[in-house]
PyMOL Python script that loads the backbone (N, CA, C, O; Angstrom):
from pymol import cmd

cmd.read_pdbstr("""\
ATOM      1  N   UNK A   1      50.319 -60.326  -6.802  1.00  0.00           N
ATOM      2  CA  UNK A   1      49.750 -58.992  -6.756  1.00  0.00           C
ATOM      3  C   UNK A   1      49.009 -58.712  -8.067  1.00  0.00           C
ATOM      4  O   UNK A   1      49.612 -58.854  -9.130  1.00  0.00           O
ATOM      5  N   UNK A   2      47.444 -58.235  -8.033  1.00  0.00           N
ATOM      6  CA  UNK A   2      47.094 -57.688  -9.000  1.00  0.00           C
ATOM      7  C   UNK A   2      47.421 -56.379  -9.478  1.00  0.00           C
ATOM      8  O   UNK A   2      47.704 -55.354  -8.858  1.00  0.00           O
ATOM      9  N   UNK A   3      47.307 -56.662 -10.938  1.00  0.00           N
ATOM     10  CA  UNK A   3      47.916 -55.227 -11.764  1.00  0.00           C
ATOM     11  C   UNK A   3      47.201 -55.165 -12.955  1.00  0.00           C
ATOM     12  O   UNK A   3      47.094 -55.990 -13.862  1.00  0.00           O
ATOM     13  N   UNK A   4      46.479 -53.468 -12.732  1.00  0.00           N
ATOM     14  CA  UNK A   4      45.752 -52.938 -13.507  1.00  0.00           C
ATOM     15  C   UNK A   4      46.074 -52.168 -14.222  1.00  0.00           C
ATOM     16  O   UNK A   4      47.147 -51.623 -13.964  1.00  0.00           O
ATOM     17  N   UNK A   5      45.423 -51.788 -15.307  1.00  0.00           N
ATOM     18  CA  UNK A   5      45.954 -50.860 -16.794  1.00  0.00           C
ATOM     19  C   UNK A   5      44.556 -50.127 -17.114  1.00  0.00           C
ATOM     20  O   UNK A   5      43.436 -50.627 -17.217  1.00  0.00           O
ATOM     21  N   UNK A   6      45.021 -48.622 -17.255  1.00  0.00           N
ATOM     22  CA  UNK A   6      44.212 -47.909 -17.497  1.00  0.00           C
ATOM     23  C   UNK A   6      44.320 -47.500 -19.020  1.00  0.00           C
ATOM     24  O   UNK A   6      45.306 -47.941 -19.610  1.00  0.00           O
ATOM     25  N   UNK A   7      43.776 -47.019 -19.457  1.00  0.00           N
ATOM     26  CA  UNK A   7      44.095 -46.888 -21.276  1.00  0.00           C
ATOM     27  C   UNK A   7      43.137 -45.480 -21.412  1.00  0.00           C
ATOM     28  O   UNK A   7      42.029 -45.292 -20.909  1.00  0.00           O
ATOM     29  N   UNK A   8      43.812 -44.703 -22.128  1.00  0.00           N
ATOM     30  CA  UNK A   8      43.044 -43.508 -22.448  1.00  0.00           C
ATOM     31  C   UNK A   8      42.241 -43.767 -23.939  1.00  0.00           C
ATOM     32  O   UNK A   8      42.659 -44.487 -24.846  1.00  0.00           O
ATOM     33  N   UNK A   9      41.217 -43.132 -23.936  1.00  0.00           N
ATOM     34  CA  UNK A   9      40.538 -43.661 -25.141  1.00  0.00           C
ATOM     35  C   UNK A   9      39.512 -42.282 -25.748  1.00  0.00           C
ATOM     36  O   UNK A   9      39.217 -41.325 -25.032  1.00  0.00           O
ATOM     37  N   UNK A  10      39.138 -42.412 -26.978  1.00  0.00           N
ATOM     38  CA  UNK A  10      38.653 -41.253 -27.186  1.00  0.00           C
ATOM     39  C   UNK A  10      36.437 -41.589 -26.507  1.00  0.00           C
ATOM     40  O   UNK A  10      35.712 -42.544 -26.784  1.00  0.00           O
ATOM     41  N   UNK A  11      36.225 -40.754 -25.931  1.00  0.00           N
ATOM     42  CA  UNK A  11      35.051 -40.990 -25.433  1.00  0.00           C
ATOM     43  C   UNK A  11      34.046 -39.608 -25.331  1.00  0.00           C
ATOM     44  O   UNK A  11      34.233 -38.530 -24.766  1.00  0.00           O
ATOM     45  N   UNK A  12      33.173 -40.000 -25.939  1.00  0.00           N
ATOM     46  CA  UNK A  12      31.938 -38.986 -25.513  1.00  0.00           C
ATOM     47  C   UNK A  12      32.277 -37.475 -25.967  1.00  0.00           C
ATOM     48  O   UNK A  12      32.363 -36.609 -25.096  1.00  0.00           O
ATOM     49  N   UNK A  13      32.443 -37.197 -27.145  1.00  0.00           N
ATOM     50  CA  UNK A  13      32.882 -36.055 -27.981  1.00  0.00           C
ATOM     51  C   UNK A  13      35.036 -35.505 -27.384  1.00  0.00           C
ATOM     52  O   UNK A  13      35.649 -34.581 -27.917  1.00  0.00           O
ATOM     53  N   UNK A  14      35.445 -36.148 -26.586  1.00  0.00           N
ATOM     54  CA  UNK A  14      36.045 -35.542 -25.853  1.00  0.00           C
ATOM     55  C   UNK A  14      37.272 -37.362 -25.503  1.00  0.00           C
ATOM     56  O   UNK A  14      37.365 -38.381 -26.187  1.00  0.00           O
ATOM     57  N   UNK A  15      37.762 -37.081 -24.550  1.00  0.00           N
ATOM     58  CA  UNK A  15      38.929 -38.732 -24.415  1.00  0.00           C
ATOM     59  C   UNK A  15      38.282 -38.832 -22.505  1.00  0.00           C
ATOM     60  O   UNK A  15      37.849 -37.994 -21.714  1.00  0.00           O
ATOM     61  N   UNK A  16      38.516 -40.183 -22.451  1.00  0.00           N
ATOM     62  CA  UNK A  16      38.255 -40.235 -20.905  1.00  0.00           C
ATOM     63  C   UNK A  16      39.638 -42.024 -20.425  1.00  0.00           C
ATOM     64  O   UNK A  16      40.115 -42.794 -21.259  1.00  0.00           O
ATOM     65  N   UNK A  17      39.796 -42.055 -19.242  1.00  0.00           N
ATOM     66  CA  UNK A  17      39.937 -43.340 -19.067  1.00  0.00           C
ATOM     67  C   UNK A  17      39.563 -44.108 -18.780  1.00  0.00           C
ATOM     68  O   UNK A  17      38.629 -43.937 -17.997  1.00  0.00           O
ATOM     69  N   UNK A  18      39.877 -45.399 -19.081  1.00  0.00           N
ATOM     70  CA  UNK A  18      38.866 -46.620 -18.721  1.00  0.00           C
ATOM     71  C   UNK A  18      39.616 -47.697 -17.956  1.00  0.00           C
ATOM     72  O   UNK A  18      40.839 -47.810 -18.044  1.00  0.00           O
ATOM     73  N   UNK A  19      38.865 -48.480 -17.211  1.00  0.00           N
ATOM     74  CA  UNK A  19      39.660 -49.727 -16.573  1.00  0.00           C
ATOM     75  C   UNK A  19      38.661 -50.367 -16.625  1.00  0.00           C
ATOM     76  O   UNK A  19      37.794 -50.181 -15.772  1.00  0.00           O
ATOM     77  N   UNK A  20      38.469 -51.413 -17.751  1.00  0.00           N
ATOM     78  CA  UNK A  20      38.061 -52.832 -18.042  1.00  0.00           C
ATOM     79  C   UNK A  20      36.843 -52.021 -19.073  1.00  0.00           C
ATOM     80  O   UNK A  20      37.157 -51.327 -20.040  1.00  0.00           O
ATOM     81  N   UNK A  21      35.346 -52.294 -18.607  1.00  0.00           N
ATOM     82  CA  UNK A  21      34.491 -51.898 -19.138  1.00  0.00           C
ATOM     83  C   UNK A  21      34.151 -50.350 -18.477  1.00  0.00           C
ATOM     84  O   UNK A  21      33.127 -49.946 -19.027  1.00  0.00           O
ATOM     85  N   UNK A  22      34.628 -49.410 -17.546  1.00  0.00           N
ATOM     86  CA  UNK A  22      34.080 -48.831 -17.172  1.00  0.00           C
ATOM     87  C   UNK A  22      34.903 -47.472 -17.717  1.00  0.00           C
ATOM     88  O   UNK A  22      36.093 -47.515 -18.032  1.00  0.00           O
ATOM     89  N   UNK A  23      34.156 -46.370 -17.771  1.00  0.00           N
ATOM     90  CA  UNK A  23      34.849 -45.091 -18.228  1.00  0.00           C
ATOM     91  C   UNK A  23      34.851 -43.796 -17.773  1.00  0.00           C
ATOM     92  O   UNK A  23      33.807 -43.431 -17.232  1.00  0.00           O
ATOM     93  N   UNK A  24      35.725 -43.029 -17.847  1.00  0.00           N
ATOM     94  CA  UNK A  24      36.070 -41.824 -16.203  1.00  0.00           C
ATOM     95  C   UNK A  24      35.023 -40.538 -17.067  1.00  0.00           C
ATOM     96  O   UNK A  24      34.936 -40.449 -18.292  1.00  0.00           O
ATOM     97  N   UNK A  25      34.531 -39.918 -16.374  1.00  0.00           N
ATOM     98  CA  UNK A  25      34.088 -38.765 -17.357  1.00  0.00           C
ATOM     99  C   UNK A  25      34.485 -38.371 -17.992  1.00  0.00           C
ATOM    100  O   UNK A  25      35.706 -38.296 -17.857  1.00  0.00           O
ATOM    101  N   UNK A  26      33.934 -37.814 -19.137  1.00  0.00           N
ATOM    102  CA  UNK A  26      35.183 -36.697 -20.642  1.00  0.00           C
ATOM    103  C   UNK A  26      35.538 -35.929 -20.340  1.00  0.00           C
ATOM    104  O   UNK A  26      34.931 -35.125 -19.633  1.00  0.00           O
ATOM    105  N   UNK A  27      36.979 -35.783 -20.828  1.00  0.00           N
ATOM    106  CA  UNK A  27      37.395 -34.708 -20.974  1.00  0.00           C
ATOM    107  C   UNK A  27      38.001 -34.143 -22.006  1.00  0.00           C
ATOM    108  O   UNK A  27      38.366 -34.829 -22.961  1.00  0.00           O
ATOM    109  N   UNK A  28      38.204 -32.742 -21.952  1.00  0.00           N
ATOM    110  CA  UNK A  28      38.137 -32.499 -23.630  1.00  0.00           C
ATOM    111  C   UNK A  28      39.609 -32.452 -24.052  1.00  0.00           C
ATOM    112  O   UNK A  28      39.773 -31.811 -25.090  1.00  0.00           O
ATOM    113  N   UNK A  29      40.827 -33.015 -23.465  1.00  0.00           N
ATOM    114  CA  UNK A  29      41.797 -33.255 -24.316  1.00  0.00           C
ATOM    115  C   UNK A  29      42.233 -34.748 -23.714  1.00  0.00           C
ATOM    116  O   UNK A  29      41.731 -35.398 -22.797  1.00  0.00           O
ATOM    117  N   UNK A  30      43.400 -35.048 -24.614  1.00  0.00           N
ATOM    118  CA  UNK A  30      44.087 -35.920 -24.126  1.00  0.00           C
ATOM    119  C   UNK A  30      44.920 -36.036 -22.799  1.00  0.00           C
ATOM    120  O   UNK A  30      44.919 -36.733 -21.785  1.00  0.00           O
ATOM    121  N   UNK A  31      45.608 -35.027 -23.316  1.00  0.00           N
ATOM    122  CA  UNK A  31      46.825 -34.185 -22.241  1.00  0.00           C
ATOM    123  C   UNK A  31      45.729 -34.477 -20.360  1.00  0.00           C
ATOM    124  O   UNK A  31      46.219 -34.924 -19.323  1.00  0.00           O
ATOM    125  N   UNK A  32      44.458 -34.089 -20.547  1.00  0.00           N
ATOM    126  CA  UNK A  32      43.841 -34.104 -19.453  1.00  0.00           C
ATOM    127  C   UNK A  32      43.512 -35.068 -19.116  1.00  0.00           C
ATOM    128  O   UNK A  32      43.625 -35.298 -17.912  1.00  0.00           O
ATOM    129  N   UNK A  33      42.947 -36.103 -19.995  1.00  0.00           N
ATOM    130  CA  UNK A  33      42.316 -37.924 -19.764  1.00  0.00           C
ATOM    131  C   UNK A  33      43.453 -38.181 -18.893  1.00  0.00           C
ATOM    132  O   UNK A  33      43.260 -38.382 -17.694  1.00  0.00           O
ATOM    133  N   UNK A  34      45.031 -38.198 -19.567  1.00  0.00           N
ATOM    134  CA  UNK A  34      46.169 -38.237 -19.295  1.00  0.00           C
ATOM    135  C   UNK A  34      45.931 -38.576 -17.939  1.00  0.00           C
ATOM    136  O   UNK A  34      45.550 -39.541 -17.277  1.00  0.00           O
ATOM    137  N   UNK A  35      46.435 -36.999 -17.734  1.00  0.00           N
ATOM    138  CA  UNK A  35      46.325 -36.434 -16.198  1.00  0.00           C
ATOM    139  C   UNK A  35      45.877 -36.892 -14.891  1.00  0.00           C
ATOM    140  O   UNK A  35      46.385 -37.089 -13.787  1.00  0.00           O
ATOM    141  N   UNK A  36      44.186 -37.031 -15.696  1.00  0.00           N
ATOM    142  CA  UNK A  36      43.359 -37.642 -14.274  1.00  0.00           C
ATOM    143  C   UNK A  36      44.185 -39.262 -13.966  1.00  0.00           C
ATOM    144  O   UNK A  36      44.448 -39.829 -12.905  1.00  0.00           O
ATOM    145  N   UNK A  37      44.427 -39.653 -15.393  1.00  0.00           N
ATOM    146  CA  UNK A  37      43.925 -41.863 -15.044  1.00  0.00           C
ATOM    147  C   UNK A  37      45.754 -41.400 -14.443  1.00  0.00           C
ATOM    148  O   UNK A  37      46.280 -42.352 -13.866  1.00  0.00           O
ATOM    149  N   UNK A  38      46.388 -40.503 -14.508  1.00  0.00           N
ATOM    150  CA  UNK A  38      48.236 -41.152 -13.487  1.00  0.00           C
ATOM    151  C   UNK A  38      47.498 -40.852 -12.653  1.00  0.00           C
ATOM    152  O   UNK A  38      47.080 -41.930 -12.231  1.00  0.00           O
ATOM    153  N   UNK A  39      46.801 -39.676 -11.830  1.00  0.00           N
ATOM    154  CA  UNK A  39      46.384 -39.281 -11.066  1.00  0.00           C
ATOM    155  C   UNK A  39      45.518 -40.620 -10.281  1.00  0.00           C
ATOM    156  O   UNK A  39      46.084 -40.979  -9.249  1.00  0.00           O
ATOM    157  N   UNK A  40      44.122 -41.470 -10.652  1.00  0.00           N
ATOM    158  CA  UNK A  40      44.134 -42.322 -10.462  1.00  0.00           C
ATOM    159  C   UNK A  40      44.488 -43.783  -9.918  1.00  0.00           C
ATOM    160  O   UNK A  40      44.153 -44.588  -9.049  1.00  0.00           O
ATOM    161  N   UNK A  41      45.581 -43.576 -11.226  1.00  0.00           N
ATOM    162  CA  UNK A  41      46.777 -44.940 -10.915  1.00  0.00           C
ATOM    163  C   UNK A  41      47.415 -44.560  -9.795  1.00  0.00           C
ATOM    164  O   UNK A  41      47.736 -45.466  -9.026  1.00  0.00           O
ATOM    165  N   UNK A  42      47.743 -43.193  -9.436  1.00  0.00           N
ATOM    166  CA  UNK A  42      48.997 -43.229  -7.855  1.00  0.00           C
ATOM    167  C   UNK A  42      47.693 -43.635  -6.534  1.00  0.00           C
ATOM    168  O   UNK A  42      47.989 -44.223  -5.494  1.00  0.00           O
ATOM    169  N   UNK A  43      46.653 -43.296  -6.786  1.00  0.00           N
ATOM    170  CA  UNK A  43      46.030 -43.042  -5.536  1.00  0.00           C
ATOM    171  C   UNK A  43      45.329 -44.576  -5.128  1.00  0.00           C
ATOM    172  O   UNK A  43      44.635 -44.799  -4.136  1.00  0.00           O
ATOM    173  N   UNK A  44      45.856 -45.863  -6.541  1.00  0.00           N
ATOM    174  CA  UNK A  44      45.220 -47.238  -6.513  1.00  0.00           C
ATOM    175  C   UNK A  44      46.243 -47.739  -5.682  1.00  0.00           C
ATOM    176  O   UNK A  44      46.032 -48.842  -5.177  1.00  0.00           O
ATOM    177  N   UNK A  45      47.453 -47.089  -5.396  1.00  0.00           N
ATOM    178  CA  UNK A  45      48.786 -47.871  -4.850  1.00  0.00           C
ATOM    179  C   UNK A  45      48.343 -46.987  -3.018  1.00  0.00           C
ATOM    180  O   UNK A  45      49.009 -47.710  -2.277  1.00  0.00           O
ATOM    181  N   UNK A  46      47.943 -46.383  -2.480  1.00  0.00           N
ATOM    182  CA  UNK A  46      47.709 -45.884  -1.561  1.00  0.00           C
ATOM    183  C   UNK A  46      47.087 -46.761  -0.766  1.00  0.00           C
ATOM    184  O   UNK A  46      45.934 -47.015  -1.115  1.00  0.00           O
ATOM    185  N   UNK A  47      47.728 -47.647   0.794  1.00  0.00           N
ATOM    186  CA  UNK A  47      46.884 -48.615   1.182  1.00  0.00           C
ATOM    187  C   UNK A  47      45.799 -47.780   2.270  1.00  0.00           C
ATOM    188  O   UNK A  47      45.890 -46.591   2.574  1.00  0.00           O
ATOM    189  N   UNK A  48      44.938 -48.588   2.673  1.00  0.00           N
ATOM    190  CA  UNK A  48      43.919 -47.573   3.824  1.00  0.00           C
ATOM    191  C   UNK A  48      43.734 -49.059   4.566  1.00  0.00           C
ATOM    192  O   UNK A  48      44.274 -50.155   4.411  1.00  0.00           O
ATOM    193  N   UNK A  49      42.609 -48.493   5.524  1.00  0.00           N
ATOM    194  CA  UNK A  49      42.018 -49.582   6.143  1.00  0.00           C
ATOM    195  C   UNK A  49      41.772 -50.939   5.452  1.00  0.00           C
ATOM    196  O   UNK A  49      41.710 -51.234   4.259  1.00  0.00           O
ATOM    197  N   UNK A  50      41.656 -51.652   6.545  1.00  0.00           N
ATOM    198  CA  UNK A  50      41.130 -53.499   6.451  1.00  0.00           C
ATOM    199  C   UNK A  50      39.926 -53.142   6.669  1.00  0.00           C
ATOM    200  O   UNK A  50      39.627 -52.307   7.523  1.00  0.00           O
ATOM    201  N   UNK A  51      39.090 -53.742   5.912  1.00  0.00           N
ATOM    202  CA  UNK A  51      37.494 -53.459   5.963  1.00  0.00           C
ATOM    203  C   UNK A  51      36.796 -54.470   5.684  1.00  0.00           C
ATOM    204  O   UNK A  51      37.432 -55.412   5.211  1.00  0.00           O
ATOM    205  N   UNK A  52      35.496 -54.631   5.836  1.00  0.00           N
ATOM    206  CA  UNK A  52      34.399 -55.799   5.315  1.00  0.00           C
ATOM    207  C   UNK A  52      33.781 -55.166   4.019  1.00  0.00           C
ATOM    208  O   UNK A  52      33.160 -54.109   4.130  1.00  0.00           O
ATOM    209  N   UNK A  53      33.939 -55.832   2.664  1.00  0.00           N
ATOM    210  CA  UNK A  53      33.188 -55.221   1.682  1.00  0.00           C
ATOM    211  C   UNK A  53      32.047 -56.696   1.124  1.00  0.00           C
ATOM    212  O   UNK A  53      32.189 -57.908   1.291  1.00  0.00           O
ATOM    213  N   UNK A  54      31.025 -55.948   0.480  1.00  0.00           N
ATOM    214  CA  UNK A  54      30.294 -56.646  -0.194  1.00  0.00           C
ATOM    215  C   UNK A  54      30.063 -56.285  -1.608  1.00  0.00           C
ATOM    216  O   UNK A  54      30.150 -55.082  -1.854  1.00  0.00           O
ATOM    217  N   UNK A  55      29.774 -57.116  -2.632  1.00  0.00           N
ATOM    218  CA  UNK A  55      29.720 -56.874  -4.199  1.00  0.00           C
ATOM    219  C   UNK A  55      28.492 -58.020  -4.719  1.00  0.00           C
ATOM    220  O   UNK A  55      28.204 -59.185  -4.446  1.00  0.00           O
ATOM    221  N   UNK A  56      28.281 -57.584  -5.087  1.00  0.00           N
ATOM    222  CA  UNK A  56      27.336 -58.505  -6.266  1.00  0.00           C
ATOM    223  C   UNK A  56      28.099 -58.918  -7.790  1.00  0.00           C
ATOM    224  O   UNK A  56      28.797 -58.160  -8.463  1.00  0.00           O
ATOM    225  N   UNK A  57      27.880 -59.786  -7.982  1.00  0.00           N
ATOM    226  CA  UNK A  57      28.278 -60.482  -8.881  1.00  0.00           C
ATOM    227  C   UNK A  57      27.757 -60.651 -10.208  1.00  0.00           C
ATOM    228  O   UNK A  57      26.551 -60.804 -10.010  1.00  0.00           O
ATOM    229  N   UNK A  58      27.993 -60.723 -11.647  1.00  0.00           N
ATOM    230  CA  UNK A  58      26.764 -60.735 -12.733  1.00  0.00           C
ATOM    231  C   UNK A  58      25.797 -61.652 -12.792  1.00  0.00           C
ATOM    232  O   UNK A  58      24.940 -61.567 -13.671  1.00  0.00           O
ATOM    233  N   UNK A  59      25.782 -62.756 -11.786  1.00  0.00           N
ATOM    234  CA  UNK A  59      24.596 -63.527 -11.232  1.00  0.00           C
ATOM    235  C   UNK A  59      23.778 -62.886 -10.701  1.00  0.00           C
ATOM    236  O   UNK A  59      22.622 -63.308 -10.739  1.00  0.00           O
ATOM    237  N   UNK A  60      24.017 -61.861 -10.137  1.00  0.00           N
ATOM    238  CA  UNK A  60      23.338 -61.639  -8.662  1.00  0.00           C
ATOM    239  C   UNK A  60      23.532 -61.518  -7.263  1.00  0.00           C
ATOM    240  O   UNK A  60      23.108 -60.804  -6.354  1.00  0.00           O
ATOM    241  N   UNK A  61      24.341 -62.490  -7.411  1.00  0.00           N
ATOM    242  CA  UNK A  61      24.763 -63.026  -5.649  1.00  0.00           C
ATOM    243  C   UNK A  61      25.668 -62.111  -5.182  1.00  0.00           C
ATOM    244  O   UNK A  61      26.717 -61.754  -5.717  1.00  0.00           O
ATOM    245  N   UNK A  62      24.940 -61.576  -3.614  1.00  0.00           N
ATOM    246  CA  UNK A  62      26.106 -60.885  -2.803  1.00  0.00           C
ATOM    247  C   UNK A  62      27.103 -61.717  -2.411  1.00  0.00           C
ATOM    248  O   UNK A  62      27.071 -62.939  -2.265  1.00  0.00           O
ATOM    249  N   UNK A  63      27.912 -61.018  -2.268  1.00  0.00           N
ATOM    250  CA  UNK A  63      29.477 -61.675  -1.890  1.00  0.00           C
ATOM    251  C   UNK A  63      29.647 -60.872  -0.393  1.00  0.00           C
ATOM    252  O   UNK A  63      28.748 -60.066  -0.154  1.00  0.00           O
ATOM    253  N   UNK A  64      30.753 -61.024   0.670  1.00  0.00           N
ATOM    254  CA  UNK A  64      31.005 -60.374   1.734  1.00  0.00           C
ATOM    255  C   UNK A  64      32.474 -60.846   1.450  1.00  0.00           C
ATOM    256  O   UNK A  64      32.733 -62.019   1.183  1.00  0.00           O
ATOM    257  N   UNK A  65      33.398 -59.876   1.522  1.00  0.00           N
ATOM    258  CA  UNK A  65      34.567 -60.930   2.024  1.00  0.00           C
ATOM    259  C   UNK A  65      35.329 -59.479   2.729  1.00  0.00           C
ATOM    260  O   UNK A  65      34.879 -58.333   2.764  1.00  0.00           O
ATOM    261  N   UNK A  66      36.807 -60.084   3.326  1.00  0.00           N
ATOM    262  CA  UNK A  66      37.823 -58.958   4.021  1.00  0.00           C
ATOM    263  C   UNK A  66      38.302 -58.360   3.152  1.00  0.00           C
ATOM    264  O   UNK A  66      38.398 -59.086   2.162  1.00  0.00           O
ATOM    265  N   UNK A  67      38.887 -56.805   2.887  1.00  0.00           N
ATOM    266  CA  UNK A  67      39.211 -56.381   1.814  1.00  0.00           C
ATOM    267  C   UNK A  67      41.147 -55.453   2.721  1.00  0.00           C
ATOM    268  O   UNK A  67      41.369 -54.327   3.166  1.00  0.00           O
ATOM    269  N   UNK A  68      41.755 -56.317   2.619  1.00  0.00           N
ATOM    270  CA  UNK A  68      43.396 -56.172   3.324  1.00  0.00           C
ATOM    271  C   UNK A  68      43.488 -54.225   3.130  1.00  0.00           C
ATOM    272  O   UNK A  68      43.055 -53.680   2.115  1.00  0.00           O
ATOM    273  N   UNK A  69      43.937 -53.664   3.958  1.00  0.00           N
ATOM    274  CA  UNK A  69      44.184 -52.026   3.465  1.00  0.00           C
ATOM    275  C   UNK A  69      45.344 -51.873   2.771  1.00  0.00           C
ATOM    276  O   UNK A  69      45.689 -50.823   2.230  1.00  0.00           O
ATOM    277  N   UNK A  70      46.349 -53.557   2.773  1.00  0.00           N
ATOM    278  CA  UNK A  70      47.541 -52.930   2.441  1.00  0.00           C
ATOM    279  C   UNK A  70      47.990 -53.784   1.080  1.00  0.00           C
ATOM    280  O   UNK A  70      49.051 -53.759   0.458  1.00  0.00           O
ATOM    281  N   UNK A  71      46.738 -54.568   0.856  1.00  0.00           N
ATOM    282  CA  UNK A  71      46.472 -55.673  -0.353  1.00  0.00           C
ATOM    283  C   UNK A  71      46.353 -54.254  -1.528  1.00  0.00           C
ATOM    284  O   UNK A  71      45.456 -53.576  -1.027  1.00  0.00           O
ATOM    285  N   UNK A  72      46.713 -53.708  -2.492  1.00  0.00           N
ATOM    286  CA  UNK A  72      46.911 -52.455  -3.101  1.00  0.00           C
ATOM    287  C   UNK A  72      47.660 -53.165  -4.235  1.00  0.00           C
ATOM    288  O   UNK A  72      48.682 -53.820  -4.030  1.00  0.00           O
ATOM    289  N   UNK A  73      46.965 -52.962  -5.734  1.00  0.00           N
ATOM    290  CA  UNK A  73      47.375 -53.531  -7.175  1.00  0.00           C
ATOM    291  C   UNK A  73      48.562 -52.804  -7.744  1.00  0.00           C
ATOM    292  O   UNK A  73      48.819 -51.795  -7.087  1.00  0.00           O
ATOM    293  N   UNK A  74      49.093 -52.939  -8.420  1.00  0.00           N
ATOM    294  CA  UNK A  74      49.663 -52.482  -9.083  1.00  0.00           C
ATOM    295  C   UNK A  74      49.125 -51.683 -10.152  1.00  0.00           C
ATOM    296  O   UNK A  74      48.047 -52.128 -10.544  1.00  0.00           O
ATOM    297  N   UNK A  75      49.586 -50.475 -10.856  1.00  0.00           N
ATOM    298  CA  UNK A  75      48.003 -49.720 -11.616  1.00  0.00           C
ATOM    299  C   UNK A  75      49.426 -48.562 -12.882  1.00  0.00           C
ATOM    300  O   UNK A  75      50.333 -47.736 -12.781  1.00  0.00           O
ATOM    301  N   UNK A  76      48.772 -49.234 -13.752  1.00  0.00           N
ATOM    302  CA  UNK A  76      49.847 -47.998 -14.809  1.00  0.00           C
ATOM    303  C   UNK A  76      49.003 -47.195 -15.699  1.00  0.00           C
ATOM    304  O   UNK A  76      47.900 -47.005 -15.188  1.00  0.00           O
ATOM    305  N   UNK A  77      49.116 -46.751 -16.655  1.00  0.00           N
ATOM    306  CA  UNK A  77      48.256 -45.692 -17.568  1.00  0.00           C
ATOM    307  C   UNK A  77      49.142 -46.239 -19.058  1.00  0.00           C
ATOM    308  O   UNK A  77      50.361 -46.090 -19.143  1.00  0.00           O
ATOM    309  N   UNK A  78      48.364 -46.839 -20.104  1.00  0.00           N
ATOM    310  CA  UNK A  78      48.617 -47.463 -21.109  1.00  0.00           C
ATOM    311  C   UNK A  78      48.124 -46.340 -22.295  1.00  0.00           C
ATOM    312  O   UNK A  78      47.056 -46.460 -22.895  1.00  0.00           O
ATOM    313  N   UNK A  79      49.076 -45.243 -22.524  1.00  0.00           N
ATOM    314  CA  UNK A  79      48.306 -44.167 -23.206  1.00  0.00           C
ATOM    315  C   UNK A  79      48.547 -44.758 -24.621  1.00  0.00           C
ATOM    316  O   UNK A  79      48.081 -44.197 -25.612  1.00  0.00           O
TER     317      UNK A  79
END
""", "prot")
cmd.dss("prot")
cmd.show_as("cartoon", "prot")
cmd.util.cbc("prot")
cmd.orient("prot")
């Protein structure tokens, strides 16, 4: 099972969270960055539908593959 870590960080006059390179909008406290990325993390454990997804890759290349509804990471908040 994959397992992801969110980390609160100070961003854009204000703190936001991030998972890997990417970052949640600012917000202007901690207490709130907080908030949203548990908020986040519970809703990454939520399974849904089996679906067909596609992604591109930093080559370029589309990808297609099955994406399981109940395949769901593991996800914490690393404040």
């Amino acid at each position: 099972m994959t397992h992801i870590h969110y980390h609160i960080v100070p961003h854009d006059g204000g703190y936001a969270y991030k998972l890997g390179n990417v970052f949640s909008e600012p917000f202007a406290t901690h207490d709130a960055a907080l908030r949203a990325a548990k908020r986040a993390a519970a809703e990454q454990r939520v399974p849904g539908d089996t679906t067909i997804i596609q992604w591109q890759d930093n080559q370029g290349k589309w990808h297609t593959e099955t994406s399981a509804g109940n395949d769901r990471p593991e996800a914490d908040v690393i404040d």
